[in-house]
C-alpha positions, 0 to 999 in steps of 0.5 A, spaced: 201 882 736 208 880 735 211 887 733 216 887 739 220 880 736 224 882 733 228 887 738 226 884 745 228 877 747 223 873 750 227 868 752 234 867 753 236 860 754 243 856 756 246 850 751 250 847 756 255 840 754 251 842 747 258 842 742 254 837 738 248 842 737 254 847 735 258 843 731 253 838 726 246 842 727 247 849 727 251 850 722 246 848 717 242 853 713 235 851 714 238 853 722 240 860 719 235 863 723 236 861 730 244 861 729 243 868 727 240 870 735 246 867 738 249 872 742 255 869 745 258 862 744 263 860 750 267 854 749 271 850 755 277 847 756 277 840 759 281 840 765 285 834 768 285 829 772 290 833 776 286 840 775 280 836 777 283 833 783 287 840 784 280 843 785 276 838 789 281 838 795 281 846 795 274 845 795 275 840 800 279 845 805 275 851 803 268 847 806 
């Protein structure tokens, strides 16, 4: 019944705004398991107050 689950994903789920999970959780042994299935971990630069406003008048122009 569950042969395929170990070669087929049957779920893909996005942690997003998640660092904690990442940082205190995951790296614990008894997580081993689930770590090990993350495919791909993206970390993003906080922007600044002069990007964001840069970006919101570009968006404003735009739209």
């Amino acid at each position: 019944m569950n042969v395929k689950m170990d070669y087929e994903s049957p779920m893909a789920l996005i942690l997003s705004g998640q660092s904690e999970l990442w940082d205190k959780k995951l790296k614990l042994q008894s997580y081993a398991a689930i770590r090990q299935r993350i495919d791909l971990i993206v970390v993003v630069a906080v922007a600044t107050a002069f990007e964001m406003t840069l970006r919101a008048e570009i968006f404003v122009r735009c739209h």
